[in-house]
C-alpha positions as CSV (number, residue, x, y, z in Angstrom):
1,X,-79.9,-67.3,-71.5
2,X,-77.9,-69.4,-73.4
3,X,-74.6,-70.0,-70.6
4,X,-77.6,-71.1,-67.7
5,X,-77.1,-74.6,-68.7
6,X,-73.6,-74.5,-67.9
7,X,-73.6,-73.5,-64.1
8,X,-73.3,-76.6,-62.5
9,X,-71.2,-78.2,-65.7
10,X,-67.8,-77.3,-67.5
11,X,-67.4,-75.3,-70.0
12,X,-64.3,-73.3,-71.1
13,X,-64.0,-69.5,-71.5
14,X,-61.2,-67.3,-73.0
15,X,-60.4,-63.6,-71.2
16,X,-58.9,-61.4,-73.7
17,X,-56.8,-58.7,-72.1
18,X,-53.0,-58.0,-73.1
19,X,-51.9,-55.1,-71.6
20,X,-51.1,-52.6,-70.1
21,X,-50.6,-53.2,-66.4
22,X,-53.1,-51.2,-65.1
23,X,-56.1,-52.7,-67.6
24,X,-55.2,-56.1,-66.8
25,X,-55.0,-55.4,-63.1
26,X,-58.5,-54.0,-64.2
27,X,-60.0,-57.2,-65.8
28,X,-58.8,-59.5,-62.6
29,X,-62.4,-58.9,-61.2
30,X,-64.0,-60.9,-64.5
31,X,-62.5,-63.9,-63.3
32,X,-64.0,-63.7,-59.2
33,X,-67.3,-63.3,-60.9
34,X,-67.2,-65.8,-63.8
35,X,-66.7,-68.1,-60.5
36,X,-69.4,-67.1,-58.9
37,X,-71.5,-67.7,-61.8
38,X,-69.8,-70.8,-63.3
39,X,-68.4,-72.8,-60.5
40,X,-66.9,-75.5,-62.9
41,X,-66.1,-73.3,-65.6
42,X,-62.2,-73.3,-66.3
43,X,-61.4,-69.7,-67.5
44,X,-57.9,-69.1,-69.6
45,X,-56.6,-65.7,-70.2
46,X,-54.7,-64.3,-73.1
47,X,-52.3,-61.2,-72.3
48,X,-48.7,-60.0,-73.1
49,X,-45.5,-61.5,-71.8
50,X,-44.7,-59.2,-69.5
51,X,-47.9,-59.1,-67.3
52,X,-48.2,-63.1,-66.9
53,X,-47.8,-62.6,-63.4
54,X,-50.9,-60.6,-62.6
55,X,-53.2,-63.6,-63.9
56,X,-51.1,-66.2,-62.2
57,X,-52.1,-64.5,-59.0
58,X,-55.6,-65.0,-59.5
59,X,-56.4,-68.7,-58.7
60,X,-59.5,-69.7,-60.9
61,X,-57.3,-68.4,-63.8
62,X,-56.8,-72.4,-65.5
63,X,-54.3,-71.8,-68.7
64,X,-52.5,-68.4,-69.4
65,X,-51.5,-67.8,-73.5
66,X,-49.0,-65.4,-73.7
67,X,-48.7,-62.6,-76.4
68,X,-46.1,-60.6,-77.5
69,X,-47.7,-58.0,-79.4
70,X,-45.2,-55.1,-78.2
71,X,-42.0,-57.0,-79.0
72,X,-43.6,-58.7,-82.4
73,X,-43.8,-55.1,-83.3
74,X,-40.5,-53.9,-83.4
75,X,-38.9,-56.8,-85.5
76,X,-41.7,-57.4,-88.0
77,X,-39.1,-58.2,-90.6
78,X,-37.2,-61.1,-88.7
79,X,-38.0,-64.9,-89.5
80,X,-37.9,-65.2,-85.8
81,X,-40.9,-63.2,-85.1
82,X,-43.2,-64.8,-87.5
83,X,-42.4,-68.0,-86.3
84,X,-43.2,-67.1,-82.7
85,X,-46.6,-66.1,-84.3
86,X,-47.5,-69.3,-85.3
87,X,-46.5,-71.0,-82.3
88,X,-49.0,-68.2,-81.0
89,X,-51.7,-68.8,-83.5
90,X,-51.1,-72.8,-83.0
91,X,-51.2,-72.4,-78.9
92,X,-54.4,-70.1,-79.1
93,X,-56.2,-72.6,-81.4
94,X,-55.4,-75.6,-79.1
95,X,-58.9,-75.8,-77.9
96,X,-62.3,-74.9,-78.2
97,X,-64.1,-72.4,-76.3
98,X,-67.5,-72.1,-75.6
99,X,-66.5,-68.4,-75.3
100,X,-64.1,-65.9,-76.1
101,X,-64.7,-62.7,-74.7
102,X,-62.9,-59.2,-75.4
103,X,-62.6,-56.7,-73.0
104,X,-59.7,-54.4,-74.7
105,X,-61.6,-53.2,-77.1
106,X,-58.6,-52.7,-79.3
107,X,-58.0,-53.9,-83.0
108,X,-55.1,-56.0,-81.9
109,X,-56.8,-57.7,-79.3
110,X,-60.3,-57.9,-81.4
111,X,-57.2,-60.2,-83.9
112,X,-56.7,-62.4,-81.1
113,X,-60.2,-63.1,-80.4
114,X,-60.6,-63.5,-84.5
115,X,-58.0,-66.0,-84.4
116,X,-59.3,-67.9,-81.1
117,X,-62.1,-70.9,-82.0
118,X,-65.2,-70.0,-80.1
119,X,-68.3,-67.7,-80.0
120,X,-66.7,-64.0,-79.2
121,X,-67.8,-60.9,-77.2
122,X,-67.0,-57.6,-77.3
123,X,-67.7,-53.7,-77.3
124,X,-70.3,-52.2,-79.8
125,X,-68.8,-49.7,-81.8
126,X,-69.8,-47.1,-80.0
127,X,-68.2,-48.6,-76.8
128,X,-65.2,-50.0,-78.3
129,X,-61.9,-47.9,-77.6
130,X,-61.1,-48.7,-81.5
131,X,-64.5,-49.0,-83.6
132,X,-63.2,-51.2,-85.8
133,X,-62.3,-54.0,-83.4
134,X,-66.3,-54.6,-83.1
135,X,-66.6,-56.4,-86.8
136,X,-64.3,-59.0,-85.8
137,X,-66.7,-60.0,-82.5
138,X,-69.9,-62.5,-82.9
139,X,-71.7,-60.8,-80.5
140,X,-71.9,-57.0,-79.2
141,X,-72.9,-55.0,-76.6
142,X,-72.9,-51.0,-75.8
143,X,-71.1,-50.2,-72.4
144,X,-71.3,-46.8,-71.0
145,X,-67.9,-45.4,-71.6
146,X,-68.9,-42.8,-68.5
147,X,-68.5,-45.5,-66.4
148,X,-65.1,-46.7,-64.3
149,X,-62.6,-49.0,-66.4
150,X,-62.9,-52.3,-63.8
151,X,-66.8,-51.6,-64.2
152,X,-67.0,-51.5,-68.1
153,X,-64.9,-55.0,-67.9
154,X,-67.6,-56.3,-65.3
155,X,-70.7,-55.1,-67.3
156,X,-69.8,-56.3,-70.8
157,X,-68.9,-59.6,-69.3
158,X,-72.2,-60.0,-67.3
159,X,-74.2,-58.7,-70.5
160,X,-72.3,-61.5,-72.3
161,X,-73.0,-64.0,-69.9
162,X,-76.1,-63.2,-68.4
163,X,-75.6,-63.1,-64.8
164,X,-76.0,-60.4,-62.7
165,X,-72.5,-58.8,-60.4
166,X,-72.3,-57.5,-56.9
167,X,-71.3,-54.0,-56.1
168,X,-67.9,-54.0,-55.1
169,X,-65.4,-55.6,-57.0
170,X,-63.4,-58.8,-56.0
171,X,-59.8,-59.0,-57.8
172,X,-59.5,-62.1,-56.1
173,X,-55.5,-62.6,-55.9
174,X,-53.0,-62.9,-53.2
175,X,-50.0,-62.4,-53.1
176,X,-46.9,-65.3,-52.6
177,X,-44.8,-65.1,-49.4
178,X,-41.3,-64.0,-49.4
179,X,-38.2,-62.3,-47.7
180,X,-35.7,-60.2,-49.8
181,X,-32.6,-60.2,-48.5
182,X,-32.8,-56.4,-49.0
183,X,-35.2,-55.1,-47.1
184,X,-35.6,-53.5,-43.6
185,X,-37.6,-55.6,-40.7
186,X,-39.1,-52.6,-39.4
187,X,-42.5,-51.2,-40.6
188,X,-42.4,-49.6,-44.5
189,X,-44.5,-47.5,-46.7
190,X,-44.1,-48.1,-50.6
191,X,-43.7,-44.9,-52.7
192,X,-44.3,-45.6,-56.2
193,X,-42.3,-42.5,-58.0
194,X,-42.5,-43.5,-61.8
195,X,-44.7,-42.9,-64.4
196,X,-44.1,-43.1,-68.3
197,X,-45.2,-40.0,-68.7
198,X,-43.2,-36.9,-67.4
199,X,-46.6,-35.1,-67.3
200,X,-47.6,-37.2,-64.6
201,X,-44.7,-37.3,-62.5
202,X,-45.2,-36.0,-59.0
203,X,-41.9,-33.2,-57.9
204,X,-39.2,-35.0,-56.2
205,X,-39.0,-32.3,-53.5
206,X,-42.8,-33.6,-52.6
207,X,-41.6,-36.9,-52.4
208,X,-38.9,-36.5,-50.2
209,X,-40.8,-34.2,-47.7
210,X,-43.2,-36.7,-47.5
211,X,-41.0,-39.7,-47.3
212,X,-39.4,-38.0,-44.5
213,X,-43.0,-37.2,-42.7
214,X,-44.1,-40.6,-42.7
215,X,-40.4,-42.0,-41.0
216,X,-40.5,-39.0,-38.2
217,X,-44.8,-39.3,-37.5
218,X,-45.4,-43.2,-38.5
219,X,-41.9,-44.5,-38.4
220,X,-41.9,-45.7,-41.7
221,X,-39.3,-46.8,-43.7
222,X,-39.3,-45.5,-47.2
223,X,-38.7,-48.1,-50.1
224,X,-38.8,-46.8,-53.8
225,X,-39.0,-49.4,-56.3
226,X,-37.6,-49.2,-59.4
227,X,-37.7,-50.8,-62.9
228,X,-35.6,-48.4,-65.9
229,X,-32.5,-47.1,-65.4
230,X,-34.2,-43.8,-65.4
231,X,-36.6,-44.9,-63.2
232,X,-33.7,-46.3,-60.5
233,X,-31.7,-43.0,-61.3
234,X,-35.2,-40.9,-60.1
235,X,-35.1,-43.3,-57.2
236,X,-31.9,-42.3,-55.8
237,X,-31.9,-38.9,-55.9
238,X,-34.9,-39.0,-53.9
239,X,-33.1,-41.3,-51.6
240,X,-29.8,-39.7,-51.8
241,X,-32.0,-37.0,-49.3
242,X,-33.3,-39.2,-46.9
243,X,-31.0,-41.6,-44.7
244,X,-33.5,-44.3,-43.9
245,X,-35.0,-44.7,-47.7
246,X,-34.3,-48.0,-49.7
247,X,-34.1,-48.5,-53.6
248,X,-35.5,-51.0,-54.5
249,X,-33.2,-53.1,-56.7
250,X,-35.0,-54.2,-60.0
251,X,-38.3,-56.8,-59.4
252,X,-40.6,-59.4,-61.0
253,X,-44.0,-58.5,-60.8
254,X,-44.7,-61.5,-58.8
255,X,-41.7,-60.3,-56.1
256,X,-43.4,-56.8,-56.5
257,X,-46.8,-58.5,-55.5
258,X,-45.0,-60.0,-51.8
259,X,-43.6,-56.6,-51.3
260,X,-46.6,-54.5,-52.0
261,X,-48.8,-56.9,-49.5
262,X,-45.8,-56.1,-46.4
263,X,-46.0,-52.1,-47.0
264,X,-48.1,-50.3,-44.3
265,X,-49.2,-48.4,-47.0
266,X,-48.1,-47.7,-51.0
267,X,-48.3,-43.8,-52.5
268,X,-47.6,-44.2,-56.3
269,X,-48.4,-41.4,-59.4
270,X,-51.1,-43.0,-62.1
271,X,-49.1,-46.0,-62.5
272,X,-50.0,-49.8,-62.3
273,X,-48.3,-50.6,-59.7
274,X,-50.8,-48.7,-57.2
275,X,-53.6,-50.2,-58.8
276,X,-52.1,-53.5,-58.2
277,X,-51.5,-52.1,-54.4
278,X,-55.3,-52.0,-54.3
279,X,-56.0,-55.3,-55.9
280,X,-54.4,-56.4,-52.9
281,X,-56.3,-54.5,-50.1
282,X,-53.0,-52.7,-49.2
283,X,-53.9,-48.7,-48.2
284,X,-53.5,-47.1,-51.3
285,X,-53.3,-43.5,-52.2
286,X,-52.9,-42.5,-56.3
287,X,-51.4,-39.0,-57.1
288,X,-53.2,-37.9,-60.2
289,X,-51.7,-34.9,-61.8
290,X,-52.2,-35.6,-66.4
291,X,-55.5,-38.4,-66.0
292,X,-59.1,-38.3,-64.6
293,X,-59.4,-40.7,-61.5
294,X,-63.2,-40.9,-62.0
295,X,-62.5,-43.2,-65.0
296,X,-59.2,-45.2,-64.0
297,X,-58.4,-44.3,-60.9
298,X,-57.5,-47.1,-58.2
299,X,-61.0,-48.8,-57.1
300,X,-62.0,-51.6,-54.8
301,X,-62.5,-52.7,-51.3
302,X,-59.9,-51.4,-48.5
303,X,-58.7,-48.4,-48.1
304,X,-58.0,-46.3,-51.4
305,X,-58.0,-42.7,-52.0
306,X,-57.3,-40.5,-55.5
307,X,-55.9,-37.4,-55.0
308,X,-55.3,-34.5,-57.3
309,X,-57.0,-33.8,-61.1
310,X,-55.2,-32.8,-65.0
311,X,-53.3,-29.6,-63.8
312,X,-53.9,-29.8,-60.1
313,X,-51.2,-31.3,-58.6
314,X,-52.0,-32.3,-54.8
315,X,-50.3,-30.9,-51.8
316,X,-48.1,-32.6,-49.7
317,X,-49.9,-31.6,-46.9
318,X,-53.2,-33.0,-48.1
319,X,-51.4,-36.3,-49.0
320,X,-50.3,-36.5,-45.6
321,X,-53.5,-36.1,-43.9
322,X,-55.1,-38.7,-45.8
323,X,-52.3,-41.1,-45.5
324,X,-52.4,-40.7,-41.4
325,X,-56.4,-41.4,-42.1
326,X,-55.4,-44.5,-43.6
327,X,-52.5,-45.5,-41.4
328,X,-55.2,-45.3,-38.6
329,X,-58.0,-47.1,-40.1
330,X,-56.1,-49.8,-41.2
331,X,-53.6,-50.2,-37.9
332,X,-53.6,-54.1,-36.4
């Protein structure tokens, strides 16, 4: 294989994933086993503004190239704009790589890799989640799209670099210390309420009887972070019916990292933030209600659990009894 001459020696490599939250909490796993395989390799990481965080966990992660892709977008026609994109181009072509691989699989991010300098990697055309985004890649490969998203990620990149990967993924971050002023000393369960999608929200009357089961059987403290005003406005009206419950007040993803890794355990819809409750081996429960868990559901080591299916909402009661199966497994 061609990359076998470079695991005892450096060589650079470029991760392309942008967004969203829960893909690039997805792709944190390339970078445990690129280390494995390539002890000295530095490995840099391209990905959208507003998820710089989640690679900056991750401590083999050497250079991270932001994008702004989803802002660029909405003011195409300012002179501002185009010259943030060549201080992109310019930044993204500061150095060679020996390779650039793609695990998106989107047209936009297939651009980036164009524009990067190096040998790139990416989906066949069969694979890809666009087609098209395969002619812009130097080499292919076909990934079973039947197979779990952190999976695909780990596959293409092994068949693009030759090495073989273990069975359970490593997302290989940590989380920083730190005390908000805000919070409660006593124990806490994290209840992620939000979704962008209405279709996947999970009825507030659910969430407050089972905000209100974990404080009287677990004596946990219910804390609901929030992000949009309609998101902080959800929040409290789920609060507004249980007297111990916190909002949370508005949070960087790196402050919503050292909260998650405190929480007894998190509950969240299909949102990011649950699979970033896994990443970090904090008991995890997803509520899937619009989305198939067998493809993106949360996955890893510790204690994680999907619950529910597209139209089949899951019971209170049922979340319950798996989150006392977690609380117990995971006590100190």
């Amino acid at each position: 294989m061609y990359f076998t001459r470079y695991r005892d020696s450096l060589m650079r490599i470029l991760l392309i994933k942008t967004s969203s939250l829960g893909d690039v909490i997805h792709n944190l796993p390339i970078v445990s086993d690129l280390r494995r395989a390539f002890p000295g390799a530095a490995i840099d990481w391209c990905v959208e503004e507003s998820f710089t965080d989640i690679p900056r966990l991750h401590p083999d992660v050497a250079d991270i190239i932001p994008v702004a892709v989803r802002r660029w977008r909405k003011t195409l026609f300012q002179s501002s704009t185009w010259r943030e994109i060549g201080a992109f181009r310019k930044r993204i072509k500061l150095r060679y790589y020996d390779a650039v691989l793609d695990t998106q699989g989107l047209i936009k991010s297939a651009l980036i890799a164009r524009i990067a300098r190096g040998h790139r990697y990416g989906y066949a055309r069969e694979a890809a989640r666009e087609p098209f985004a395969a002619r812009f890649y130097d080499e292919i490969f076909v990934i079973p799209s039947t197979m779990h998203a952190v999976e695909r990620n780990r596959w293409l990149a092994s068949a693009a670099f030759g090495y073989a990967i273990g069975s359970l993924p490593d997302y290989g971050i940590n989380a920083p210390g730190r005390d908000f002023d805000w919070m409660t000393d006593t124990p806490f369960c994290l209840l992620f309420t939000a979704s962008s999608r209405n279709a996947k929200l999970w009825d507030e009357a659910n969430w407050v009887s089972l905000a209100q089961a974990l404080f009287d059987r677990e004596k946990l403290t219910p804390v609901l972070p929030s992000g949009t005003p309609e998101e902080r406005a959800r929040a409290e009206r789920i609060a507004r019916q249980l007297p111990e419950a916190i909002v949370a007040p508005p949070l960087q993803l790196h402050e919503l990292a050292s909260l998650i890794k405190k929480a007894r355990i998190a509950i969240g819809v299909d949102t990011g933030l649950i699979h970033l409750a896994t990443a970090l081996r904090t008991p995890s429960l997803a509520l899937y209600l619009a989305s198939d868990p067998a493809l993106t559901g949360i996955y890893g080591a510790g204690f994680h659990r999907n619950l529910g299916a597209p139209g089949q909402a899951p019971a209170v009661a049922e979340v319950l009894t798996v989150a006392g199966q977690a609380l117990f497994e995971s006590r100190p």
